[in-house]
C-alpha positions as CSV (number, residue, x, y, z in Angstrom):
1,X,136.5,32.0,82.9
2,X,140.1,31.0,83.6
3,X,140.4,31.0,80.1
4,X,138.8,34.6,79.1
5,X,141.6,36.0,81.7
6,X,144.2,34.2,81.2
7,X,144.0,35.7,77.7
8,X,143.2,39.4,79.1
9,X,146.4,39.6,80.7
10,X,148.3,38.0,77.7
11,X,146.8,41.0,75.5
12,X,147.2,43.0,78.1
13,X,151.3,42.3,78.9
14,X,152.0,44.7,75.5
15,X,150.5,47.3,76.8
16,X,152.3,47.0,80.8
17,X,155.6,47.1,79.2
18,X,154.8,50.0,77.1
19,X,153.5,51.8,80.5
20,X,156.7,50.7,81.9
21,X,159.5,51.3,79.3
22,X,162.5,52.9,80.6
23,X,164.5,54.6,77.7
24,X,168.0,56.1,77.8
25,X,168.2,59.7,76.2
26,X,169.6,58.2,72.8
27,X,166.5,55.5,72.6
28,X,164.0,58.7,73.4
29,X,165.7,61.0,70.9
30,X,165.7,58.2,67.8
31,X,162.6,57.2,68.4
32,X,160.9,60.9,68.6
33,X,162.9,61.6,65.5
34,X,160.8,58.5,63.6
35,X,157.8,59.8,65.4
36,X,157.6,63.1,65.0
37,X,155.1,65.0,62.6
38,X,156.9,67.9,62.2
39,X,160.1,66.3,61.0
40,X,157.5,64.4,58.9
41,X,156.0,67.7,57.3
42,X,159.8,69.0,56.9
43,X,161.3,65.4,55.3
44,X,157.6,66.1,52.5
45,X,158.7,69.6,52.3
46,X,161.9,68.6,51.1
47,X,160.2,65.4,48.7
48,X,157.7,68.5,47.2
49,X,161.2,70.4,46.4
50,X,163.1,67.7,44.9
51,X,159.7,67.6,42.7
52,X,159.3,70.9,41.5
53,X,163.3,70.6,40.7
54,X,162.4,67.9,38.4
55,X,159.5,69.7,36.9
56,X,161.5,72.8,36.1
57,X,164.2,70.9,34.7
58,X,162.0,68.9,32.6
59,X,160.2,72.0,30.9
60,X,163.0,72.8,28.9
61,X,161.7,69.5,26.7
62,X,158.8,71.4,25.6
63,X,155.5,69.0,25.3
64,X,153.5,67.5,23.1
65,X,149.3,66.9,23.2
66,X,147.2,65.3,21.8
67,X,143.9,67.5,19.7
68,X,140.8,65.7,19.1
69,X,137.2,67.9,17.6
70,X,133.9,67.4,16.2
71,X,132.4,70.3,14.8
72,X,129.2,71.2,12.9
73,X,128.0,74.1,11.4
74,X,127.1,76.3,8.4
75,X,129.2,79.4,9.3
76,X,130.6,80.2,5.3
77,X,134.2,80.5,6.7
78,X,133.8,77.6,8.7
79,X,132.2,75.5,5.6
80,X,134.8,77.0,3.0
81,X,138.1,76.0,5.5
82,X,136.4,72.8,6.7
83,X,136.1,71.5,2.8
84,X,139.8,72.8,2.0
85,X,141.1,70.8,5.3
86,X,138.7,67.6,3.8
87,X,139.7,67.9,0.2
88,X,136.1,68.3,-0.7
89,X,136.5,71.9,-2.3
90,X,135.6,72.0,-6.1
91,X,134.1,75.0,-8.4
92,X,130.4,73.6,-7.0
93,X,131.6,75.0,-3.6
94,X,132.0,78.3,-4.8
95,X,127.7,78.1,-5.8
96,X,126.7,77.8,-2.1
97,X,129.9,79.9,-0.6
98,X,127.4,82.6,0.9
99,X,125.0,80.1,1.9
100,X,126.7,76.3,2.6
101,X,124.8,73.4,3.4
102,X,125.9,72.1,7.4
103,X,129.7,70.7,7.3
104,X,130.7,68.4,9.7
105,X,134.3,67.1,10.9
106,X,136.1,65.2,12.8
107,X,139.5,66.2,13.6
108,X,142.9,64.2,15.0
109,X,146.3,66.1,15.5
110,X,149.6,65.8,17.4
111,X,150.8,69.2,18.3
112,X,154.8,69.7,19.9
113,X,156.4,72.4,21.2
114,X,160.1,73.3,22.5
115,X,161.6,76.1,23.7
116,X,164.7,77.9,22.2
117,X,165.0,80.7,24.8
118,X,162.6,82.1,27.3
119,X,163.9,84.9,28.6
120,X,166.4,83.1,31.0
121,X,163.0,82.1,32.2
122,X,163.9,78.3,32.2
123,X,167.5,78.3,33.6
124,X,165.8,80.9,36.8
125,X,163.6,78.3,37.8
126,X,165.8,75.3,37.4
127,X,168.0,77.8,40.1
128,X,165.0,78.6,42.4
129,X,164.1,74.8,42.1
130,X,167.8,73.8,43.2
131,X,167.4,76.8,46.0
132,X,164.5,75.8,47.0
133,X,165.6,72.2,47.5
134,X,168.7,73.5,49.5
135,X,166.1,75.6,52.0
136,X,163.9,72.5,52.8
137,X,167.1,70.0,53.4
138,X,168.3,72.7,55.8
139,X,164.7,73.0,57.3
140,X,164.3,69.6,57.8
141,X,167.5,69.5,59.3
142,X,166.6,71.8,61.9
143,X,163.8,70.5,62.3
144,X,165.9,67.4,63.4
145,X,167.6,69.0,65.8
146,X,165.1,70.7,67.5
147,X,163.0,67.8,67.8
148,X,166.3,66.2,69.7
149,X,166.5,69.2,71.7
150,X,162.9,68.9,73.2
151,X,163.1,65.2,73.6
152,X,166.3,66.1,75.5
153,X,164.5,68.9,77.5
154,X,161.5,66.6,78.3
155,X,164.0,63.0,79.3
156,X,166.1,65.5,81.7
157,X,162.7,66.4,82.8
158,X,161.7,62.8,83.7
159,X,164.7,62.5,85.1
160,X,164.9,65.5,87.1
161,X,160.9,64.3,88.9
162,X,162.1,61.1,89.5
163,X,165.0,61.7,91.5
164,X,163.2,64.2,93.7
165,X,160.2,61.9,93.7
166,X,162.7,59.3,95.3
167,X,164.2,62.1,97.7
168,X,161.0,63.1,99.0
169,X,159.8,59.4,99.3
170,X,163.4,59.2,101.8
171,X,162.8,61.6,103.2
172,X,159.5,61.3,104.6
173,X,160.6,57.8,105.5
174,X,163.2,59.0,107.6
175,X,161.1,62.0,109.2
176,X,158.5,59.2,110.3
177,X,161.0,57.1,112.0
178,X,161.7,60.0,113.9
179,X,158.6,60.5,114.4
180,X,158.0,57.0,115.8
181,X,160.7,57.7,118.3
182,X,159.5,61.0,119.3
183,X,155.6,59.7,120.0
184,X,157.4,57.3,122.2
185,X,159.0,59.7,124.4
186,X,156.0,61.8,124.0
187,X,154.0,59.3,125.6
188,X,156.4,59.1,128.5
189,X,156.5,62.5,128.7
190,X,160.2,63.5,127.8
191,X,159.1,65.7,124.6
192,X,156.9,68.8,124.6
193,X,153.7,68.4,122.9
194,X,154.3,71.7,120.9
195,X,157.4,70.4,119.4
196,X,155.9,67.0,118.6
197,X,153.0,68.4,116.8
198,X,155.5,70.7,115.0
199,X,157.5,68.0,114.0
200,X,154.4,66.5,112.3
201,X,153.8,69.6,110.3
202,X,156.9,69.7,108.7
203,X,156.1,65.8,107.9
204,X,152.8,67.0,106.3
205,X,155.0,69.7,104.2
206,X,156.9,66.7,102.9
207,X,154.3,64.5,102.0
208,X,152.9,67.5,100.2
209,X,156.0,67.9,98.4
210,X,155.9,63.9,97.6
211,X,152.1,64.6,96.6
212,X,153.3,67.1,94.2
213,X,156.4,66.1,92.8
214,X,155.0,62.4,92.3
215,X,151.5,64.4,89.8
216,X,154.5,66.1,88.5
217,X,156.2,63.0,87.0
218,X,153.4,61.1,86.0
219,X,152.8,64.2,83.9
220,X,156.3,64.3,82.5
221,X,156.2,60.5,82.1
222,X,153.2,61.0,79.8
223,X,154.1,63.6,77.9
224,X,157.3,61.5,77.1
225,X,155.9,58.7,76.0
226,X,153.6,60.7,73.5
227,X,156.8,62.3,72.2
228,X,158.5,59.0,71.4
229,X,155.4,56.8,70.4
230,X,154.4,55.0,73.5
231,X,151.2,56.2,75.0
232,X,151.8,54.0,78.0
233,X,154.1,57.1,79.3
234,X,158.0,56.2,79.4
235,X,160.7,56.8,82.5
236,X,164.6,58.0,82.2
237,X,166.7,54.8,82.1
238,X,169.5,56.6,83.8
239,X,170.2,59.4,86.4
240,X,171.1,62.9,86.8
241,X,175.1,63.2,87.7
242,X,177.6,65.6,87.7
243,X,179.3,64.9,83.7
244,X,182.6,67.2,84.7
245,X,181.7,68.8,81.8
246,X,184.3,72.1,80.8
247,X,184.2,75.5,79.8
248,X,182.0,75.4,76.4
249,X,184.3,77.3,73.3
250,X,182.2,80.2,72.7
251,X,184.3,81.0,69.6
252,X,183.9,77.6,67.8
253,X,180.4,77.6,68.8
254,X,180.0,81.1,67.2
255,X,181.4,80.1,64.4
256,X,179.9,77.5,64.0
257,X,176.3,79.0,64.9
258,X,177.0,80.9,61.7
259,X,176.0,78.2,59.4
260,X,172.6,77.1,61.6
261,X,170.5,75.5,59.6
262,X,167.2,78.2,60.2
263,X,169.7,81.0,58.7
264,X,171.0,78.7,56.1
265,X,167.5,77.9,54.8
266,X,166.4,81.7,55.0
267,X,169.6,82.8,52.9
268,X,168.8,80.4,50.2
269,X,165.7,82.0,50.7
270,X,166.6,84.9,50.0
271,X,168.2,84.3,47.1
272,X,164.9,82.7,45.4
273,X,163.9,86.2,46.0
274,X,166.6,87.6,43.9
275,X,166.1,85.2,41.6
276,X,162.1,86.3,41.1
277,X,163.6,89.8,40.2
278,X,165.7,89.0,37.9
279,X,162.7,86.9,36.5
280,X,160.2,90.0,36.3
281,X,163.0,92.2,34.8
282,X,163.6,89.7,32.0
283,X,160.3,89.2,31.3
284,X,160.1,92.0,29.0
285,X,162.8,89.9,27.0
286,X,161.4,87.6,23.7
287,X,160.1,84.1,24.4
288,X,161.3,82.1,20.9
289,X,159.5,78.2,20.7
290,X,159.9,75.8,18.1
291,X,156.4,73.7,17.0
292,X,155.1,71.5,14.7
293,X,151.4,70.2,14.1
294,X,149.7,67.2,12.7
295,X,146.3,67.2,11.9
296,X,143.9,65.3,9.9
297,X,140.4,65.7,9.3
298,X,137.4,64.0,7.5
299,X,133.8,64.0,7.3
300,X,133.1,60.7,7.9
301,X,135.6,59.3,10.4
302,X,137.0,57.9,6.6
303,X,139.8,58.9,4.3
304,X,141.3,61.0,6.6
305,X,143.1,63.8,5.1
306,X,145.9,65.1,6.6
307,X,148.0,67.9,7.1
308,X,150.9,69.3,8.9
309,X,152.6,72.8,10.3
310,X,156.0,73.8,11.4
311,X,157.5,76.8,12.1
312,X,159.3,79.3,15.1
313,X,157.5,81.5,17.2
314,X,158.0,84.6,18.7
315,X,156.6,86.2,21.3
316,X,157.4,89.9,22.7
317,X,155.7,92.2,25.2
318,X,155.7,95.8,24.1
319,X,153.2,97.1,26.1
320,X,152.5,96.8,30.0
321,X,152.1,98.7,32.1
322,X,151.9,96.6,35.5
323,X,155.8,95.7,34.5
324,X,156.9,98.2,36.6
325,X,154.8,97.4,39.6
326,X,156.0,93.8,39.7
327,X,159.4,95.0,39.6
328,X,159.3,97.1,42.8
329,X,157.2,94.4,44.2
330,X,159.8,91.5,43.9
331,X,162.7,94.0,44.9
332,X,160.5,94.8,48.1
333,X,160.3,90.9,48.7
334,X,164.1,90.7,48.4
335,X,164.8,93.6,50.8
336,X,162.2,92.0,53.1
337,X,164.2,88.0,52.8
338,X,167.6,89.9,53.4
339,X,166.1,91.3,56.5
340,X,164.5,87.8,57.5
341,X,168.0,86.6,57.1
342,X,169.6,89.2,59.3
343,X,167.4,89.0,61.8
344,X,167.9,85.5,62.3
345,X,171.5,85.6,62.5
346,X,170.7,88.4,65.2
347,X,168.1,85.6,67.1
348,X,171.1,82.5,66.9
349,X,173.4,85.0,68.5
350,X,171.3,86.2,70.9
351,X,170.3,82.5,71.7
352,X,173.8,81.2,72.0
353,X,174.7,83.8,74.2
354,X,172.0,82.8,76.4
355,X,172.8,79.3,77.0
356,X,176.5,79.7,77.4
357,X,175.8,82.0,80.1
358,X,172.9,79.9,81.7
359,X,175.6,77.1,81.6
360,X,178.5,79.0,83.3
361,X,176.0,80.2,86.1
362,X,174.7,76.3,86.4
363,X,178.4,75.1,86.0
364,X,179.8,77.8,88.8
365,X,176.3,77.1,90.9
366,X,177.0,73.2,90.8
367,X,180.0,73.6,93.8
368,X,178.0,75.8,95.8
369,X,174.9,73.6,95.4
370,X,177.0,70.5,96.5
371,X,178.5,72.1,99.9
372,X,174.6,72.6,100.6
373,X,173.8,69.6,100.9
374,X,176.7,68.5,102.4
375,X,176.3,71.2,105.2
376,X,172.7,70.0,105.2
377,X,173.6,66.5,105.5
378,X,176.2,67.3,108.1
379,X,173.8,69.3,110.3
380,X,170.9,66.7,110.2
381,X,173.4,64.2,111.5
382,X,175.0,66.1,114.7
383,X,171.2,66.6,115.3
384,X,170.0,63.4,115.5
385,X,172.5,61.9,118.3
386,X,171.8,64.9,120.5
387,X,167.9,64.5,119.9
388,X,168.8,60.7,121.4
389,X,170.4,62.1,124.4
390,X,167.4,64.7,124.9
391,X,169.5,67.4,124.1
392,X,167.9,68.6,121.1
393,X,163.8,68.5,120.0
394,X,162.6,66.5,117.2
395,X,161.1,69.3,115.9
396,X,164.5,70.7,114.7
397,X,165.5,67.1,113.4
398,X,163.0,67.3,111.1
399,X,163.4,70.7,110.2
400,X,167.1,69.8,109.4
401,X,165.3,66.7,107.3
402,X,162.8,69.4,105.9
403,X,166.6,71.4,104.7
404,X,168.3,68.6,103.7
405,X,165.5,68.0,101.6
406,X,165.3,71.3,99.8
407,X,169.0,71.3,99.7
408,X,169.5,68.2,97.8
409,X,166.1,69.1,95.7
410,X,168.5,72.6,95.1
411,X,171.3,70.8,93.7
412,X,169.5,67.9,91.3
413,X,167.8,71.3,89.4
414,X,171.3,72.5,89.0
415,X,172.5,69.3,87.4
416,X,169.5,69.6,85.2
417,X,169.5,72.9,84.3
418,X,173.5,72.1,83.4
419,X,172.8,69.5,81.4
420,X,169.9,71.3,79.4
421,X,171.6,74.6,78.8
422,X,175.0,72.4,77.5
423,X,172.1,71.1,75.5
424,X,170.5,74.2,74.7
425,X,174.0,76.0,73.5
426,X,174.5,72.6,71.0
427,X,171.4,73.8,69.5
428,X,172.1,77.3,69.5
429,X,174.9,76.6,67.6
430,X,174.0,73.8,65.3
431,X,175.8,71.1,67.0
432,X,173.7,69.1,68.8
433,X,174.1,66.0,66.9
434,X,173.5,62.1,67.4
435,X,177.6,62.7,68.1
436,X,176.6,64.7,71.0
437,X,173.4,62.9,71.9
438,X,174.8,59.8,72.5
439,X,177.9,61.6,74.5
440,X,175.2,62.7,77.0
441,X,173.2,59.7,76.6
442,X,176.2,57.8,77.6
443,X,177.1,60.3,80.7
444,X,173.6,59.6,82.0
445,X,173.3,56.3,81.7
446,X,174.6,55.3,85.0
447,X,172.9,55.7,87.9
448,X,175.0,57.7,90.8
């Protein structure tokens, strides 16, 4: 029995440290970026490019098959060409031309072709291919730094819960040493009754703020370690601080928001849309292909006989009519890809505005949110020595706690939501590398 648990709980030791991890931002971004399905799907997209690339590239070799055919029949034209092709035709064929006994064959060839021009056919899809490839790297990219951005958004998360996990845990530790005192004097009769069960209400508000706040991490701890690959949940191996961050350059941001990724793949886009027009308008242009043939054929699977063709082929459309209609379509798809294109550099504009000014209101807010809790902090402790001298109730103790509380809860969101609109305007403008990652990682890897 000692054995069967001593076992148990060496199995069981991978799985407690998983449940326990701690990661620091850069350790949670890497490993959501190995994780991730949808940077996956994008890193196949671009594979599945790079492959069609290759494919258009290697159609201007042409190809070359193989033919194999057994055939039997008494068709007279079938009979008469099938006993040229064998060498079997004499003046005795010409006696049973109308009506030929069966002929049989079996046939072998080698048939090659190669194209001399296609109607710029070739060279458009070697383009698209090369476009297309461009528009999946940049999708994948972006895919990569989104994927950074939410494992940011859900670390700063963690963070955020378990710093006001820990304040209301304080808290409530203070308010019932308070408490203690007051039930003491209660008991002697030197505190009203009213203001000792009110006290105890606000100490019921906090625990339900602990209740609360504590489902809320474990949440945010889960979904965490499902983003980065450990199902055992994950915690923030650091703290929320103030960075001293500055003012964020809203021109070199702009600019460089211009060349996002998203709008980078829908240009290219775009331009495989041109390239299908041009396509359909040269389609009416020749196709010219060079081929050759190799055949033999026998009636016996013996002294094969063998022939061969070469020659240059031409093909034109003269006539049709759905030209037109194919036209105007791949014109509408290009007018529709241009718009795609200017919408999203509309949306990255839009969305870097946002951020920069959600990060100057948490970056002005941050000051005011600090004297807060200093003013909180200050009150709560001129009212504890008058409480002690029975100059003040404890029920206005622990509503001072109850403020301080919400105060410093006040100014932790504000360091959060700093840090993930900073985070938010990297994204918005294409900038929020492993460079700036492990910047921020670093910031928050102290605790205060």
């Amino acid at each position: 029995m000692k054995l069967i648990l001593s076992t148990l709980i060496i199995l069981s030791a991978p799985a407690l440290a998983l449940a326990q991890a701690e990661l620091s931002l850069e350790e949670a971004v890497n490993r959501a970026l190995k994780t991730d399905n949808i940077v996956q799907t994008e890193a196949d997209r671009v594979s599945g490019a790079r492959a069609g690339l290759r494919q258009a590239r290697m159609s201007r070799l042409g190809g070359l098959k193989l033919k194999g055919m057994y055939t039997d029949g008494n068709d007279p034209v079938y009979a008469f060409a099938t006993a040229m092709k064998q060498g079997t035709f004499g003046m005795a064929s010409l006696a049973t031309i109308n009506d030929p006994d069966p002929a049989r064959n079996y046939m072998a060839g080698i048939e090659a072709g190669i194209p001399l021009f296609t109607g710029f056919a070739l060279s458009n899809a070697a383009k698209m291919g090369n476009l297309g490839v461009e528009a999946a790297s940049s999708g994948y990219e972006r895919a990569r730094a989104g994927i950074t951005f939410k494992t940011t958004y859900q670390w700063l998360t963690v963070a955020l819960r378990e710093r006001l996990a820990g304040l209301a845990a304080d808290s409530i530790k203070a308010a019932e040493e308070e408490l203690k005192t007051a039930q003491m004097l209660k008991d002697k009769g030197m505190v009203l009754g009213s203001d000792y069960f009110g006290a105890e209400a606000i100490l019921s508000t906090l625990k339900g703020y602990q209740i609360n706040w504590d489902s809320a991490l474990r949440l945010e701890r889960e979904k965490l370690g499902i983003a980065v690959g450990l199902p055992g949940g994950a915690g923030a191996a650091g703290a929320l601080i103030d960075p001293g961050y500055g003012v964020l350059d809203r021109g070199a941001l702009a600019s460089a928001a211009s060349g996002r990724r998203d709008v980078r793949a829908l240009e290219k886009l775009a331009e495989i849309s041109k390239v299908s027009v041009s396509m359909q308008k040269n389609s009416v242009l020749p196709v010219v292909e060079a081929f050759g043939a190799w055949e033999t054929n026998s009636e016996s699977l013996s002294e094969f006989r063998d022939n061969r063709l070469l020659g240059i082929r031409l093909t034109m459309p003269i006539g049709d009519p759905a030209w037109f209609a194919r036209r105007d379509g791949a014109k509408a798809e290009a007018a529709m890809a241009d718009g795609r294109v200017q919408e999203a550099r509309r949306q990255a504009s839009i969305e870097l505005a946002e951020a920069l000014s959600n990060y100057a209101a948490a970056r002005d807010g941050l000051p005011v949110a600090q004297e807060t809790v200093d003013k909180a902090r200050k009150s709560l402790e001129l009212f504890r020595p008058l409480y002690r001298q029975g100059r003040q109730s404890v029920l206005e103790v622990l509503r001072a706690q109850a403020s301080l509380l919400q105060a410093e809860a006040g100014y932790y969101e504000t360091l959060y939501k700093l840090n993930l609109y900073r985070a938010q305007a990297l994204l918005a403008s294409e900038t929020l590398d492993a460079a700036a990652v492990k910047e921020l990682s670093d910031k928050l890897g102290a605790e205060n």
